[in-house]
LOPA-109650 format. One record per residue (C-alpha): x, y, z. Coordinates in nm, 2 decimals, decimal comma. Last residue first. Example, Ala and Ser with C-alpha at 12.3 -4.5 7.8 and 13.67 -1.06 7.14 Angstrom:
<pts>
PT      xx      yy      zz
PT    1,37   -0,11    0,71
PT    1,23   -0,45    0,78
</pts>
This chain:
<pts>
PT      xx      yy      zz
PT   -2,23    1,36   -0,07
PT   -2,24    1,09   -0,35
PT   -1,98    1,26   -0,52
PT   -1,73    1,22   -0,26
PT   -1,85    0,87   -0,22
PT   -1,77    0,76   -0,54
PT   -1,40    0,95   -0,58
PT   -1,29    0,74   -0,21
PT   -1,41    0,42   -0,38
PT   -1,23    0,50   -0,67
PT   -0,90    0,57   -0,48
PT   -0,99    0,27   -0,26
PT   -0,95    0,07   -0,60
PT   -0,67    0,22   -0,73
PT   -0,49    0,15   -0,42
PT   -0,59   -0,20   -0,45
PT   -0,45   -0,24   -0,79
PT   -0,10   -0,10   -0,65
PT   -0,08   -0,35   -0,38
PT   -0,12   -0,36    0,01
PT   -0,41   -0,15    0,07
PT   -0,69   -0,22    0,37
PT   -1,08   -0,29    0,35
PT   -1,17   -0,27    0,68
PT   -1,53   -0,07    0,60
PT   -1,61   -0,34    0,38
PT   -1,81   -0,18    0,15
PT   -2,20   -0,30    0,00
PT   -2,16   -0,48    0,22
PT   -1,91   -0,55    0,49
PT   -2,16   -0,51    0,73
PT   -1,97   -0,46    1,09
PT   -1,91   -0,74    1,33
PT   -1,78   -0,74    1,71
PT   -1,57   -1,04    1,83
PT   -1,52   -1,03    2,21
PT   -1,17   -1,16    2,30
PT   -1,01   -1,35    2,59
PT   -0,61   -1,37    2,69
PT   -0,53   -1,62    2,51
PT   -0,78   -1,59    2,19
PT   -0,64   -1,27    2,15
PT   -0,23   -1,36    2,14
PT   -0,35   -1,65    1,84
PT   -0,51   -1,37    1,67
PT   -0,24   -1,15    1,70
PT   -0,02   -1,42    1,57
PT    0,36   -1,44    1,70
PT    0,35   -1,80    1,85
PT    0,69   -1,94    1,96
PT    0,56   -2,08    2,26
PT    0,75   -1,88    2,51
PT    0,58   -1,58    2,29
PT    0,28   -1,61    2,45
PT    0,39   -1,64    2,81
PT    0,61   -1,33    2,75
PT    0,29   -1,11    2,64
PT    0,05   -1,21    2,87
PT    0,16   -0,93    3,11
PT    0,11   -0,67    2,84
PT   -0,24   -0,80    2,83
PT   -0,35   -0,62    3,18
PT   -0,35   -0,27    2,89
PT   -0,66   -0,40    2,81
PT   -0,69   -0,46    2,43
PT   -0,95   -0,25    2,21
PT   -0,87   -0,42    1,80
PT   -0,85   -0,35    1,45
PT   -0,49   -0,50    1,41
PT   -0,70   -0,82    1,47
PT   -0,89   -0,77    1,21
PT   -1,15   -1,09    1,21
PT   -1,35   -1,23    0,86
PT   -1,78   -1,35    0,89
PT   -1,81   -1,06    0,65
PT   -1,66   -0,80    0,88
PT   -1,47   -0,83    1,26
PT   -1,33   -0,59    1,47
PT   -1,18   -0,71    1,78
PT   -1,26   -0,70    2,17
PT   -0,99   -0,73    2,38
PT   -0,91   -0,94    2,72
PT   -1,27   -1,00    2,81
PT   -1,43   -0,87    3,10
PT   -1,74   -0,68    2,87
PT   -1,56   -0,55    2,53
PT   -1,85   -0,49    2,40
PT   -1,97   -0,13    2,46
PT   -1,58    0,00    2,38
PT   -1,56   -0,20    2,09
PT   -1,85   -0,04    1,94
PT   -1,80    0,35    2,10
PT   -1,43    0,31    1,91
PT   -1,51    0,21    1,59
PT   -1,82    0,40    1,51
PT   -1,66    0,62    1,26
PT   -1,62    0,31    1,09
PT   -1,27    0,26    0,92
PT   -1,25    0,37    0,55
PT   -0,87    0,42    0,54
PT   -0,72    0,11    0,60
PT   -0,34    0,12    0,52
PT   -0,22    0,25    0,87
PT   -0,38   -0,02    1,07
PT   -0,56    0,06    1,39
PT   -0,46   -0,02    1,73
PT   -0,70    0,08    2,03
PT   -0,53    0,13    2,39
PT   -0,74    0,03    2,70
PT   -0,64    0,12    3,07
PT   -0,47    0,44    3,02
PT   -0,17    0,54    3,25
PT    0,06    0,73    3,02
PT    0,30    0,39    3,04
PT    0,07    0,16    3,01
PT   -0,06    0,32    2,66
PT    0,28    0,33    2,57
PT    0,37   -0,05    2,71
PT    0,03   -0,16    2,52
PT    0,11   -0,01    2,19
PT    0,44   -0,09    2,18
PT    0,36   -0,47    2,26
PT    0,08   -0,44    1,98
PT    0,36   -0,35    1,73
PT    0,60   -0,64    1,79
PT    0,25   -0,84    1,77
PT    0,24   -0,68    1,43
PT    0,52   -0,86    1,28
PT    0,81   -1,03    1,43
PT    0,86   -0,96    1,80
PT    1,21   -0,88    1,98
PT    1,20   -0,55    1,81
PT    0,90   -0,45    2,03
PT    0,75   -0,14    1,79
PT    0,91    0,19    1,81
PT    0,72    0,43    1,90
PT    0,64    0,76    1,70
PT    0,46    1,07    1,89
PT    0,26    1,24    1,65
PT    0,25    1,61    1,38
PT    0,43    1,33    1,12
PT    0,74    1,36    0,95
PT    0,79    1,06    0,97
PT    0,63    0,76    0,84
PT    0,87    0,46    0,80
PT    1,20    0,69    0,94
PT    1,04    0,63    1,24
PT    1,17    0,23    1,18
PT    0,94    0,00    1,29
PT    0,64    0,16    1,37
PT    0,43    0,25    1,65
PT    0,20    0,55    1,55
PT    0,07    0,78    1,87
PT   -0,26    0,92    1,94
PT   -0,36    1,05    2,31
PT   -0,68    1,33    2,30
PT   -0,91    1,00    2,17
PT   -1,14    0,93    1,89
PT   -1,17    1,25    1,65
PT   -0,76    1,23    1,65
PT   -0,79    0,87    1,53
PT   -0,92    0,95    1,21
PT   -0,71    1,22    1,14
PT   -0,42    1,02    1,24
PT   -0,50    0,78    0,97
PT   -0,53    0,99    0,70
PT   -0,20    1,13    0,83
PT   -0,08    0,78    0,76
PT   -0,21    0,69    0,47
PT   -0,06    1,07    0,31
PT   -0,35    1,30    0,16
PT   -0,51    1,43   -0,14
PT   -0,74    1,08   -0,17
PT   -0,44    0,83   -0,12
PT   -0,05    0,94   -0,13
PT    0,18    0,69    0,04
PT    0,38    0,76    0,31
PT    0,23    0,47    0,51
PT    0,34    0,23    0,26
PT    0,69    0,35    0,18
PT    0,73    0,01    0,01
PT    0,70   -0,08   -0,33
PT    0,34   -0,17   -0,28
PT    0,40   -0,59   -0,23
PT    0,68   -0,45   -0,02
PT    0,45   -0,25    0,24
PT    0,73   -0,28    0,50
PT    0,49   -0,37    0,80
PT    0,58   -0,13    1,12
PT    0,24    0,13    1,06
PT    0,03    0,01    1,35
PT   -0,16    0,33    1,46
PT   -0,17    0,33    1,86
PT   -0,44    0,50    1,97
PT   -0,49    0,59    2,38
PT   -0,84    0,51    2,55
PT   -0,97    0,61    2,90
PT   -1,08    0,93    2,77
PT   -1,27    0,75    2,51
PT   -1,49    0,64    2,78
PT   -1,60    0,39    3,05
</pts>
């Protein structure tokens, strides 16, 4: 098993309203959130796309854009993207990250990947706290998909405990490596973070 296997899906559908919107656009240490993100996910895997609402939510970017389900509310509607993509261009497993959570472990990937086992997904987890949005899913979970939603459920966390998940945990001191931006204030605070390690290096 390895990366090769693996496409990235960067969730970026949410309407960042408690920011002011534009959410993925936004500028954080010299760069946009979103090509932040792709960065990231380029040193992971050759396939990277961004499943979003609207393309007009992060474009232009150098990626493919999908749109996520627009039957599902919220990030599931992203998730089903992610899996019919990664389905689609024949990978087994495809990873989703969050667009708005720019110090994720560089050790992501290789993590999930080791401890997934037979389970449905494996999710990142911090401080005793789950990300779904964080998470390795089998592409097989695509076919879970319609079952779930027949019970009007539209959690991601309700979806992984369905099909099977593996929680795996990462320190969340002294930083919580999923520590995402929805407001102003929070913003402020990865930009400090972000200045601190800089100068620490």
């Amino acid at each position: 098993m390895d990366s090769t296997e693996v496409a990235i899906v960067i969730l970026a559908g949410g309407e960042g309203s408690r920011l002011g919107g534009g959410k993925p656009l936004r500028q954080f240490a010299g760069e946009r959130l979103i090509d932040r993100a792709l960065r990231q996910a380029a040193g992971w895997s050759d396939l990277v796309a961004i499943a979003a609402r609207n393309p007009s939510q992060v474009e232009p970017v150098n990626a493919a854009v999908i749109v996520d389900a627009p039957e599902i509310d919220g990030p599931l509607g992203g998730l089903a993207a992610a899996l019919r993509f990664a389905t689609e261009v024949g990978r087994e497993y495809v990873l989703t990250i969050p667009a708005d959570t720019p110090f994720l472990p560089d050790d992501l990937l290789d993590c999930l990947l080791s401890k997934i086992g037979e389970c449905g997904c494996a999710l990142a987890s911090s401080g005793g706290r789950v990300h779904p949005v964080c998470g390795l899913w089998r592409i097989s979970a695509l076919a879970r998909i319609d079952d779930y939603l027949a019970g009007y459920r539209r959690s991601l966390n309700g979806f992984a405990a369905l099909i099977g998940f593996q929680k795996v945990e990462w320190a969340a001191e002294p930083h919580d490596p999923f520590f995402n931006i929805n407001t102003s204030d929070e913003l402020a605070r990865a930009e400090r973070r972000s200045r601190d390690q800089s100068s620490s290096t």
